[in-house]
PQR file of N, CA, C, O and H, with PARSE charges and radii, in Angstrom:
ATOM      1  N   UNK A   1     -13.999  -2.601  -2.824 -0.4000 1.5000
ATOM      2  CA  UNK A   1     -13.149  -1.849  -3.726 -0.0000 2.0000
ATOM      3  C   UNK A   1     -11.677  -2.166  -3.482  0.5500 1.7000
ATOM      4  O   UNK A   1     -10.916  -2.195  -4.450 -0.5500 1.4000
ATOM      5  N   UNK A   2     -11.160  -2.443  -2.062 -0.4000 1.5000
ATOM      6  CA  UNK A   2     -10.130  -2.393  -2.037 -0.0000 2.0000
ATOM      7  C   UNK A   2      -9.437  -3.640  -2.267  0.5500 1.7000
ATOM      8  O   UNK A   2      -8.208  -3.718  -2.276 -0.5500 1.4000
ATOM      9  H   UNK A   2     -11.778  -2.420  -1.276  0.4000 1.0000
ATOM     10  N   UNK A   3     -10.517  -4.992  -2.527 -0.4000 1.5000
ATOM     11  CA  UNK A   3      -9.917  -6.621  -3.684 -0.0000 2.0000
ATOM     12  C   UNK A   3      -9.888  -6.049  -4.701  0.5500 1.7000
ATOM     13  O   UNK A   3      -9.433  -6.806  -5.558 -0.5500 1.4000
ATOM     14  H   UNK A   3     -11.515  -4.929  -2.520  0.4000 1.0000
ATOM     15  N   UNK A   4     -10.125  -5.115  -5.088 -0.4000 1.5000
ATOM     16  CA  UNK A   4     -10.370  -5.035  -6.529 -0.0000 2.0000
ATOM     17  C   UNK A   4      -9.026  -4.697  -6.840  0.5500 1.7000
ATOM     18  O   UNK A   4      -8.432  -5.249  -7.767 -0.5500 1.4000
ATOM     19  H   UNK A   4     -10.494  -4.499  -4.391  0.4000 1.0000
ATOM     20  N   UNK A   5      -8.350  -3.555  -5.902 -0.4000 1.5000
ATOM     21  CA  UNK A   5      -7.771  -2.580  -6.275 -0.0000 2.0000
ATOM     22  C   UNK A   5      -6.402  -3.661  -6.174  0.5500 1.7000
ATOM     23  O   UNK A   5      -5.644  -3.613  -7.143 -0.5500 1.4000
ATOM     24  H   UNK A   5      -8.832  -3.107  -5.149  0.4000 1.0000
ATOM     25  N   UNK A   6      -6.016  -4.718  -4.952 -0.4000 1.5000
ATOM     26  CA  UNK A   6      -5.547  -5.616  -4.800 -0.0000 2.0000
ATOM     27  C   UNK A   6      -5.072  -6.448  -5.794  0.5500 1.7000
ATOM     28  O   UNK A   6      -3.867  -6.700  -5.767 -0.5500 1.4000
ATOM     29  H   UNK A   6      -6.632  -4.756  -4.165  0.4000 1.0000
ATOM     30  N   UNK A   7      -6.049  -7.137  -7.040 -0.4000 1.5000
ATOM     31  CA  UNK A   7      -6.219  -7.441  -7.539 -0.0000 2.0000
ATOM     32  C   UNK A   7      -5.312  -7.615  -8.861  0.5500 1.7000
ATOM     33  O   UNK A   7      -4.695  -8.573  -9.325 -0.5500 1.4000
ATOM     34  H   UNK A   7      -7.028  -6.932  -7.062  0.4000 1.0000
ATOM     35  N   UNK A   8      -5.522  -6.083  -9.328 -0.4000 1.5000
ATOM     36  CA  UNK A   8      -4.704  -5.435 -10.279 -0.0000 2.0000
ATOM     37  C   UNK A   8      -3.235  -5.177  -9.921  0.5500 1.7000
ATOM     38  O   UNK A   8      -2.725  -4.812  -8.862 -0.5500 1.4000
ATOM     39  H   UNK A   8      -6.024  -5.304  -8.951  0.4000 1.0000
ATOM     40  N   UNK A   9      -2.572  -5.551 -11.419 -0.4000 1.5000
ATOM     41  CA  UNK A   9      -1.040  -5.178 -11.260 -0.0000 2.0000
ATOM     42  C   UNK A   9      -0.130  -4.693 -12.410  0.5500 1.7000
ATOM     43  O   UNK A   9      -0.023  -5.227 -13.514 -0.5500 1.4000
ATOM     44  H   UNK A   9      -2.986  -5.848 -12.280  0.4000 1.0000
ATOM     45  N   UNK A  10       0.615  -3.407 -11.889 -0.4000 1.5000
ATOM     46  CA  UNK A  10       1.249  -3.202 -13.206 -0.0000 2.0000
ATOM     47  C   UNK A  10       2.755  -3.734 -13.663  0.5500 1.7000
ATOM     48  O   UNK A  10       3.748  -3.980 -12.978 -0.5500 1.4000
ATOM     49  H   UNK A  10       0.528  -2.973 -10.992  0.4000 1.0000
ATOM     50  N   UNK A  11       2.524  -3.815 -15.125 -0.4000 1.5000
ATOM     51  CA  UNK A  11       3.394  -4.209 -15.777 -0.0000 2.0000
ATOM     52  C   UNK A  11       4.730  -4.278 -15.215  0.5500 1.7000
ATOM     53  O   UNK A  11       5.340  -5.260 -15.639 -0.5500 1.4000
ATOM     54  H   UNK A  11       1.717  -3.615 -15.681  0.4000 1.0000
ATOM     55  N   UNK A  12       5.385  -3.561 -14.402 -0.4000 1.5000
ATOM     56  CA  UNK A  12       6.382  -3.823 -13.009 -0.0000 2.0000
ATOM     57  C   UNK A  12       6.226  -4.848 -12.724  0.5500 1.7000
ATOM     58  O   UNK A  12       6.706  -5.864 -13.227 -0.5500 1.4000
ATOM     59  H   UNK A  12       4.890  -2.763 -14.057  0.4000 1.0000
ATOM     60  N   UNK A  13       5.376  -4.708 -11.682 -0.4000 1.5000
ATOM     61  CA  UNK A  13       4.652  -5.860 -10.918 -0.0000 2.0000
ATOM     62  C   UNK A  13       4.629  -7.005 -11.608  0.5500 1.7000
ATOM     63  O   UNK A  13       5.494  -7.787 -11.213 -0.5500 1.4000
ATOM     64  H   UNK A  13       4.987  -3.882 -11.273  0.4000 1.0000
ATOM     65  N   UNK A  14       3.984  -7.394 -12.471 -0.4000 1.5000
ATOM     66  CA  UNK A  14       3.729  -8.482 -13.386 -0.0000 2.0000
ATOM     67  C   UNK A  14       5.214  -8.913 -14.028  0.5500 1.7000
ATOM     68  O   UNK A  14       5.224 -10.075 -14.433 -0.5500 1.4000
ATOM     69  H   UNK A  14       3.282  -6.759 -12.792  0.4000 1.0000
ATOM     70  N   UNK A  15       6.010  -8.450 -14.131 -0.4000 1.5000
ATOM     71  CA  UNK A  15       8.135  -8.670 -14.893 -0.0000 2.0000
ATOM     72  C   UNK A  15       8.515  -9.322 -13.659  0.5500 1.7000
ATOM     73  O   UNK A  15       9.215 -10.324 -13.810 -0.5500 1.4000
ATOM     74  H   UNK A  15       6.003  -7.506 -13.802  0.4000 1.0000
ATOM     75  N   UNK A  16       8.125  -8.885 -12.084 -0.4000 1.5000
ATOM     76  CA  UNK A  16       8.826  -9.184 -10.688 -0.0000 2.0000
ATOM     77  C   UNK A  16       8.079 -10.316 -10.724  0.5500 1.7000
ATOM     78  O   UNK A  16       8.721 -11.308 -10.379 -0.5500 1.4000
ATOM     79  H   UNK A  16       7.557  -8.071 -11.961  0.4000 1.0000
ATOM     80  N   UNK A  17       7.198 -10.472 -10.954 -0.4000 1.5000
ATOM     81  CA  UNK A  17       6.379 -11.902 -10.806 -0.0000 2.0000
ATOM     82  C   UNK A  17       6.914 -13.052 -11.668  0.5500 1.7000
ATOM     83  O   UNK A  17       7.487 -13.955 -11.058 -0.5500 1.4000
ATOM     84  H   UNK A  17       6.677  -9.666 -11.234  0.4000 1.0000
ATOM     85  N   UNK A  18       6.838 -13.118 -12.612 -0.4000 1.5000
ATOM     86  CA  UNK A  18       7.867 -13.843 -13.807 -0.0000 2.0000
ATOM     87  C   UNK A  18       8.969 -13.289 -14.095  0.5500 1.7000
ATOM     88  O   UNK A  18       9.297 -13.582 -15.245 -0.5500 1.4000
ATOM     89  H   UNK A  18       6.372 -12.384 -13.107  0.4000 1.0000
ATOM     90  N   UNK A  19      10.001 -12.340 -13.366 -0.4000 1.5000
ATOM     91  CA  UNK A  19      11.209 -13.009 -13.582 -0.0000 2.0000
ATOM     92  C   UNK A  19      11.483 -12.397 -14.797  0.5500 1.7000
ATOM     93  O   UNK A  19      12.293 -12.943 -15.545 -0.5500 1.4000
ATOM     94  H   UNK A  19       9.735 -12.103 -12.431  0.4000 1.0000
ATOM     95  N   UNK A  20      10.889 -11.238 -15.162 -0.4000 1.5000
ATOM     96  CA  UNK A  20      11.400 -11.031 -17.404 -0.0000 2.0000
ATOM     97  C   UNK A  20      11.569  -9.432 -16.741  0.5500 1.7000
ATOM     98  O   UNK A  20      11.285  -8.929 -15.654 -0.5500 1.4000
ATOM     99  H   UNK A  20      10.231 -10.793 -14.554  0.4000 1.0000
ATOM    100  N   UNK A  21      12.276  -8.865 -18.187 -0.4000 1.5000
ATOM    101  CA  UNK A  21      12.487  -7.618 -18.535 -0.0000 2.0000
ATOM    102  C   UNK A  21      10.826  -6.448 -18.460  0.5500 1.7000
ATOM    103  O   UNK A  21       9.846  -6.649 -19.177 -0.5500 1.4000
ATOM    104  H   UNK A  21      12.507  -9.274 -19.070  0.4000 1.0000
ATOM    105  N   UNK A  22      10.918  -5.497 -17.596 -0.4000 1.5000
ATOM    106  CA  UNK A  22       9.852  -4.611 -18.107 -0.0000 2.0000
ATOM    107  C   UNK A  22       9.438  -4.386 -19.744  0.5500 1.7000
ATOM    108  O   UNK A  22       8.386  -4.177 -20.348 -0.5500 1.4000
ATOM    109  H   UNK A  22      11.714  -5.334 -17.014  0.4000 1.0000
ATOM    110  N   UNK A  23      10.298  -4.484 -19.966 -0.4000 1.5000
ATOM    111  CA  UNK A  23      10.303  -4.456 -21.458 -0.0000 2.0000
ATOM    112  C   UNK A  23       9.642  -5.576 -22.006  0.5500 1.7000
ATOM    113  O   UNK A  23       8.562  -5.230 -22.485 -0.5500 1.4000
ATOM    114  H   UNK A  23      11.152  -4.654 -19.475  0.4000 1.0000
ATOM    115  N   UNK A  24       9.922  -7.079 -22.153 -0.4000 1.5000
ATOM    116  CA  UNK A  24       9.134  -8.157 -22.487 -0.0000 2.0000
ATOM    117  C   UNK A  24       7.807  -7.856 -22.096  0.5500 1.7000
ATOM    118  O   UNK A  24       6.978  -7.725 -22.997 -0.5500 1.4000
ATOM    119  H   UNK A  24      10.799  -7.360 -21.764  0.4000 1.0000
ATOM    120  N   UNK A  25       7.330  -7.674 -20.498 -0.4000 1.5000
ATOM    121  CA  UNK A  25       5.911  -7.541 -20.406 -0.0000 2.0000
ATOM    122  C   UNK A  25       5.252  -6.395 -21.379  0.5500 1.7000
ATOM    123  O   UNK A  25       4.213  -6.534 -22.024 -0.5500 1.4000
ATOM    124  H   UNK A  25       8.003  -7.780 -19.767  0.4000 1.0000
ATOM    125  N   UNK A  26       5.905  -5.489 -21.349 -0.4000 1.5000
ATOM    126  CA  UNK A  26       5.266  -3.991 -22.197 -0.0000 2.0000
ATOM    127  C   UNK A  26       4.552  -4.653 -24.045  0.5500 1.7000
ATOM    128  O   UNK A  26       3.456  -4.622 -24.604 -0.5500 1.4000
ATOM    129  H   UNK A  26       6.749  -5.376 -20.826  0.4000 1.0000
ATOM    130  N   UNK A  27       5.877  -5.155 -24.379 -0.4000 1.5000
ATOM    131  CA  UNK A  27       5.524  -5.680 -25.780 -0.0000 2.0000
ATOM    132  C   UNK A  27       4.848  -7.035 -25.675  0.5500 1.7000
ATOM    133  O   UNK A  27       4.165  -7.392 -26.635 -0.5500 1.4000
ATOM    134  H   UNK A  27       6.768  -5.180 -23.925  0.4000 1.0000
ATOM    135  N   UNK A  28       4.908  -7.460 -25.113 -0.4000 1.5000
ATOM    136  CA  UNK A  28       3.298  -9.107 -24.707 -0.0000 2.0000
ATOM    137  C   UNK A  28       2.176  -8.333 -24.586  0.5500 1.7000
ATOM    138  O   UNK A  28       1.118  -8.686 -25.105 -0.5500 1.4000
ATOM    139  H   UNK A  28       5.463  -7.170 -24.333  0.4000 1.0000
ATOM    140  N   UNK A  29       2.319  -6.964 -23.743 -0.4000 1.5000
ATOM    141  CA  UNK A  29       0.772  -6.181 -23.903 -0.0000 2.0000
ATOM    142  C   UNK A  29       0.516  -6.145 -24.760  0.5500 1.7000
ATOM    143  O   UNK A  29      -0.639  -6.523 -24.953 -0.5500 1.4000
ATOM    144  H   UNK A  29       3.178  -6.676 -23.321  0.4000 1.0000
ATOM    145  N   UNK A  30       1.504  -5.578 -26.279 -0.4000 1.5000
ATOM    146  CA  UNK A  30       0.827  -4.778 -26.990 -0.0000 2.0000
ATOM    147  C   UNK A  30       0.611  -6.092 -28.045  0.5500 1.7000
ATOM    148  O   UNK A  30      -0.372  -6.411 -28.714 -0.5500 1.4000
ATOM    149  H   UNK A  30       2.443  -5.271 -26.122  0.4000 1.0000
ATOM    150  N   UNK A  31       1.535  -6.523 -27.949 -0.4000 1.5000
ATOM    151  CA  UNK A  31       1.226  -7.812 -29.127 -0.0000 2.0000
ATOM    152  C   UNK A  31      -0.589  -8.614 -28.878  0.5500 1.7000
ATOM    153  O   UNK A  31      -1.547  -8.799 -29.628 -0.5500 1.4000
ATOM    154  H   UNK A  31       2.333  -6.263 -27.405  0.4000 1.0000
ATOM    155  N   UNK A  32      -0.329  -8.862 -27.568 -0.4000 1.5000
ATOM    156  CA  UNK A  32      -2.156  -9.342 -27.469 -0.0000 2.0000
ATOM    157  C   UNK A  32      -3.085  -8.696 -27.315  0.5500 1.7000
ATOM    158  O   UNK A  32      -4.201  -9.212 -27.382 -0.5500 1.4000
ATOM    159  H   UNK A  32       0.450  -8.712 -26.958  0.4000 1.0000
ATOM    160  N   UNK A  33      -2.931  -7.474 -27.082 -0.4000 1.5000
ATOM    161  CA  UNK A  33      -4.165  -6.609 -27.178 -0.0000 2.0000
ATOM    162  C   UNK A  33      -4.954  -6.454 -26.129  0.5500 1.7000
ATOM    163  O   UNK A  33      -6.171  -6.272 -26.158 -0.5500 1.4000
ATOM    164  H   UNK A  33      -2.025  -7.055 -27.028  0.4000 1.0000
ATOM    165  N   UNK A  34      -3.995  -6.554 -24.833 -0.4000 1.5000
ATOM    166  CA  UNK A  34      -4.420  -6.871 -23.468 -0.0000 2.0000
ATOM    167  C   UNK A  34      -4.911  -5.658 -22.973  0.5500 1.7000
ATOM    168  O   UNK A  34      -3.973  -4.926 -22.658 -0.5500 1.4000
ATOM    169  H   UNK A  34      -3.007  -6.702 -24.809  0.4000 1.0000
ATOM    170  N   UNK A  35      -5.810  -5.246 -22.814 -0.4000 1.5000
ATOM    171  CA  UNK A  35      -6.785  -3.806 -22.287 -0.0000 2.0000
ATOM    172  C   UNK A  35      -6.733  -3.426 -20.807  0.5500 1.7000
ATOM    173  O   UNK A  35      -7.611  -3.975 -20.142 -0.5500 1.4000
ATOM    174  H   UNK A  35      -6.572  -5.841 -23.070  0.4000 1.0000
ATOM    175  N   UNK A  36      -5.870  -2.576 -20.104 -0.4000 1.5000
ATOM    176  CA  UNK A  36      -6.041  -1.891 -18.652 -0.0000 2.0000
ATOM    177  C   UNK A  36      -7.021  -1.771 -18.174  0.5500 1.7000
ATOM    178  O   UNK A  36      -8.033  -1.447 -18.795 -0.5500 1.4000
ATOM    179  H   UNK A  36      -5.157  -2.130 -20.645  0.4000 1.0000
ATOM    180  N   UNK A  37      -6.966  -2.041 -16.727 -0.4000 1.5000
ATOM    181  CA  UNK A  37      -8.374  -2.325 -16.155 -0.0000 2.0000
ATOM    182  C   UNK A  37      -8.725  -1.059 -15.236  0.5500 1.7000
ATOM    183  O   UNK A  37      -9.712  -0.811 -14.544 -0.5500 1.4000
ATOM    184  H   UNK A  37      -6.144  -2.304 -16.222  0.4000 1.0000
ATOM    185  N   UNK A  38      -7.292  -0.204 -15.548 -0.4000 1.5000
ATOM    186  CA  UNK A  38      -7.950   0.886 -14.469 -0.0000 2.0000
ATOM    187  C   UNK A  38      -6.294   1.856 -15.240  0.5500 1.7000
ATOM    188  O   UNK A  38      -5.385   1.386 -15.923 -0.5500 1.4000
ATOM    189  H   UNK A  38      -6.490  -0.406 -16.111  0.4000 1.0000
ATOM    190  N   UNK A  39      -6.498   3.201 -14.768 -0.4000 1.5000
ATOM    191  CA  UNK A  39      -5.311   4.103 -14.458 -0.0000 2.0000
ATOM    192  C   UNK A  39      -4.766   4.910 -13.500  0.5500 1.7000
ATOM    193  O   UNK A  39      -5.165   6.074 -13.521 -0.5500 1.4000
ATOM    194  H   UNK A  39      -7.237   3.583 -14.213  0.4000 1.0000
ATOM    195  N   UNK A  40      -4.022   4.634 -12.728 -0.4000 1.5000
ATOM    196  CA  UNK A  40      -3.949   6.174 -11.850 -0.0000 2.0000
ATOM    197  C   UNK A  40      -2.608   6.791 -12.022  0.5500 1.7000
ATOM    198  O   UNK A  40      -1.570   6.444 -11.459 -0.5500 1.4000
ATOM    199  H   UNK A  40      -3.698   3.688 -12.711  0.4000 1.0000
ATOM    200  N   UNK A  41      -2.781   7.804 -12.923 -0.4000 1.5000
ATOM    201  CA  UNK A  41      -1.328   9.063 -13.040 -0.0000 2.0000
ATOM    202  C   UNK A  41      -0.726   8.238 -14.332  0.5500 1.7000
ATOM    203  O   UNK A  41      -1.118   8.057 -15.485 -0.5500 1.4000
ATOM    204  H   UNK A  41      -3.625   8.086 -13.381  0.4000 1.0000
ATOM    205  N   UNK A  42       0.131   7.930 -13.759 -0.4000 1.5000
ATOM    206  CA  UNK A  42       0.606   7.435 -15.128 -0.0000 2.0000
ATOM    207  C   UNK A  42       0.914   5.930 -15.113  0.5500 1.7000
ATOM    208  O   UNK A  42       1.293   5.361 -16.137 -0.5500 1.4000
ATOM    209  H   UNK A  42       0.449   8.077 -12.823  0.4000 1.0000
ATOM    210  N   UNK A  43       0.790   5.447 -14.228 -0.4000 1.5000
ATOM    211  CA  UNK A  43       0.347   3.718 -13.790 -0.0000 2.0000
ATOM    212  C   UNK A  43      -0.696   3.121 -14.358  0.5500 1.7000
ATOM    213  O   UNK A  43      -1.786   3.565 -13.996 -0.5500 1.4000
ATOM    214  H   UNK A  43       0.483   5.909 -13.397  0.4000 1.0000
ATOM    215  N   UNK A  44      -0.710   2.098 -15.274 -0.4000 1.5000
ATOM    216  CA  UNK A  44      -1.563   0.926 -16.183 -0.0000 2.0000
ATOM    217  C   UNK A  44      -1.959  -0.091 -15.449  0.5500 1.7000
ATOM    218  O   UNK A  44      -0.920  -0.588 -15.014 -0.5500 1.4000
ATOM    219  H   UNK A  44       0.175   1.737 -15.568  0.4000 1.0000
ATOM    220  N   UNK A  45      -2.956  -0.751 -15.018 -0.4000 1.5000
ATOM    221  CA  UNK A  45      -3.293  -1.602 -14.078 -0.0000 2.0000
ATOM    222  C   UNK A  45      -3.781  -2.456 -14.746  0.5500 1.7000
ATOM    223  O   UNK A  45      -4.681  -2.027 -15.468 -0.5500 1.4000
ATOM    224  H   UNK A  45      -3.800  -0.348 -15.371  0.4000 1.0000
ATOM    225  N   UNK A  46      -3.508  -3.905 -14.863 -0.4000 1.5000
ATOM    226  CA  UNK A  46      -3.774  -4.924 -15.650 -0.0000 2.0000
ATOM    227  C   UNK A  46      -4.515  -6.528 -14.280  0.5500 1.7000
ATOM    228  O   UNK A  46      -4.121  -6.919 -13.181 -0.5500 1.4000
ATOM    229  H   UNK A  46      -2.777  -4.254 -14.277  0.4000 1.0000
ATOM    230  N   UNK A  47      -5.534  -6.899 -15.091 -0.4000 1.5000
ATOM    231  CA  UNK A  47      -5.876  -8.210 -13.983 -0.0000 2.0000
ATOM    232  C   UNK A  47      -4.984  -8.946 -13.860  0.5500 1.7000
ATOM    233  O   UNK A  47      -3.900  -8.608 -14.335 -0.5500 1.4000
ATOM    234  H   UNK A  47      -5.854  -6.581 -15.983  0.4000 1.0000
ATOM    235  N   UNK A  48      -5.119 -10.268 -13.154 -0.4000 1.5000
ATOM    236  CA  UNK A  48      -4.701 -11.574 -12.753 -0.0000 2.0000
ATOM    237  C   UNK A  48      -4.786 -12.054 -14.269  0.5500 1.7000
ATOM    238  O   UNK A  48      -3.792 -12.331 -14.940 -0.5500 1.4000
ATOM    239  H   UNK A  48      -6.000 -10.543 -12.769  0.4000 1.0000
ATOM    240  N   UNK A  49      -5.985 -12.112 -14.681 -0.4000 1.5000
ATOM    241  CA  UNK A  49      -6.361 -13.067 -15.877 -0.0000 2.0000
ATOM    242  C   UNK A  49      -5.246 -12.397 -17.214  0.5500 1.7000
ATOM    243  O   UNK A  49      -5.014 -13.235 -18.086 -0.5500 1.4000
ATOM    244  H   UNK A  49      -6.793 -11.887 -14.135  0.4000 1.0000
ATOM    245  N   UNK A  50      -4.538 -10.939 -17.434 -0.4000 1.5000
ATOM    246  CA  UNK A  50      -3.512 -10.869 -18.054 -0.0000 2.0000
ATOM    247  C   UNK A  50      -2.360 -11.388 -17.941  0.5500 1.7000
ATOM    248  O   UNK A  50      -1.615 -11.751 -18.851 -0.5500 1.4000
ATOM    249  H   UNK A  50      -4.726 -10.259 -16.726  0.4000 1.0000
ATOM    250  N   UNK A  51      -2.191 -11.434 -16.797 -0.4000 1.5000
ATOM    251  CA  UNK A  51      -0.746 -12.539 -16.132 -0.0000 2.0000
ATOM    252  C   UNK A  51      -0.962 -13.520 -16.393  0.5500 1.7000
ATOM    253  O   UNK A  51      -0.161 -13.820 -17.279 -0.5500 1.4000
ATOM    254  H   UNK A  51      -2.796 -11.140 -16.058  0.4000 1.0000
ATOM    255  N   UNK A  52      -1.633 -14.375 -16.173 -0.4000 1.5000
ATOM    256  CA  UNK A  52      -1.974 -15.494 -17.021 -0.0000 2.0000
ATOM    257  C   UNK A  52      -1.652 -15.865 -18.828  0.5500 1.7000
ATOM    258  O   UNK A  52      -0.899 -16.727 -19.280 -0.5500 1.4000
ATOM    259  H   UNK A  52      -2.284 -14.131 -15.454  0.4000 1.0000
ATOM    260  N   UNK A  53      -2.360 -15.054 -19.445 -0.4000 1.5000
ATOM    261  CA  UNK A  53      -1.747 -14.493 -21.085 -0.0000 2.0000
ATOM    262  C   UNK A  53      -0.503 -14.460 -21.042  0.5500 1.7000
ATOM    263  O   UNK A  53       0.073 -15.407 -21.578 -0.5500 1.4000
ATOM    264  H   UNK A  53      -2.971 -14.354 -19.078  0.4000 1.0000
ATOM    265  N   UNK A  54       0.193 -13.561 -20.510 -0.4000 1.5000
ATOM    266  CA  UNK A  54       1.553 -12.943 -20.853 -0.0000 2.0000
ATOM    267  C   UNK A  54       2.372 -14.148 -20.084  0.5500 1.7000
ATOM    268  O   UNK A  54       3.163 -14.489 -20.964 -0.5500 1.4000
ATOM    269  H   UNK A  54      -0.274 -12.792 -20.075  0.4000 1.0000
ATOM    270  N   UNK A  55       2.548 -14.714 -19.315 -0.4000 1.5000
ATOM    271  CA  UNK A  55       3.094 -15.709 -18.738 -0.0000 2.0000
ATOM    272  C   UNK A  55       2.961 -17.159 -19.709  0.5500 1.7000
ATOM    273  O   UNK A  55       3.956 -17.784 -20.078 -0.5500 1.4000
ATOM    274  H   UNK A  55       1.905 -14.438 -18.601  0.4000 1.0000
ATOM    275  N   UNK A  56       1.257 -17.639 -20.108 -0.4000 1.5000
ATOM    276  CA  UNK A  56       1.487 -18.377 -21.896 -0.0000 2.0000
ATOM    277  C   UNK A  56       2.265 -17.931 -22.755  0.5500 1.7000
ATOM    278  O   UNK A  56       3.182 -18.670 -23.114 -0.5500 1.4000
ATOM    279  H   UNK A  56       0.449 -17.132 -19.809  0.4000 1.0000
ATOM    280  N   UNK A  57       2.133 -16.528 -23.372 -0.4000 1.5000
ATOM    281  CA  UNK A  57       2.487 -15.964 -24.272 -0.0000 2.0000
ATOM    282  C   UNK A  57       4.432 -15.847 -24.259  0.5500 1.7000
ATOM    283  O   UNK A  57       5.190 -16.000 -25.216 -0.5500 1.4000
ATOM    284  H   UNK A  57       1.389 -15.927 -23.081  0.4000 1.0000
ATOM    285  N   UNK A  58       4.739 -15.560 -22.958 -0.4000 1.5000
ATOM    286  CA  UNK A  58       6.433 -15.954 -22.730 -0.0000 2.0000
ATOM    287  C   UNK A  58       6.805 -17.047 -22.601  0.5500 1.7000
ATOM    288  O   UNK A  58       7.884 -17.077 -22.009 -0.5500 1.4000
ATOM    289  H   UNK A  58       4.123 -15.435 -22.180  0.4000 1.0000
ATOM    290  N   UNK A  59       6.366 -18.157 -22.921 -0.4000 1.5000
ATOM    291  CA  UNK A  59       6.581 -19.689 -22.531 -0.0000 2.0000
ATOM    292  C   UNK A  59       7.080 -20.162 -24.370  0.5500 1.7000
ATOM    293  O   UNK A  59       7.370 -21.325 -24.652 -0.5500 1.4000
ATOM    294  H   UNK A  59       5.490 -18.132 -23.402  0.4000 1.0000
TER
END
């Protein structure tokens, strides 16, 4: 459980990784239709394989 949990990253996370606006990642979510893989509170948890997308998708 705890690769799993590893694994996942939110939209924060994923802007610090590439370098963009929270904002750019938020609207690449919504534009592709990229589905959360988990929630806790008010935190969105997205895979590896979305970073991937959104990192194409900002190029």
């Amino acid at each position: 459980m705890k690769n799993e949990k590893t694994a996942l990253m939110t939209s924060g996370n994923i802007a610090k990784s590439l370098g963009v606006s929270d904002a750019k990642i938020k609207k690449a979510i919504k534009e592709l239709g990229i589905k959360l893989e988990a929630k806790k509170g008010v935190c969105n948890y997205y895979s590896r394989e979305a970073l991937a997308k959104i990192k194409a998708a900002l190029k």
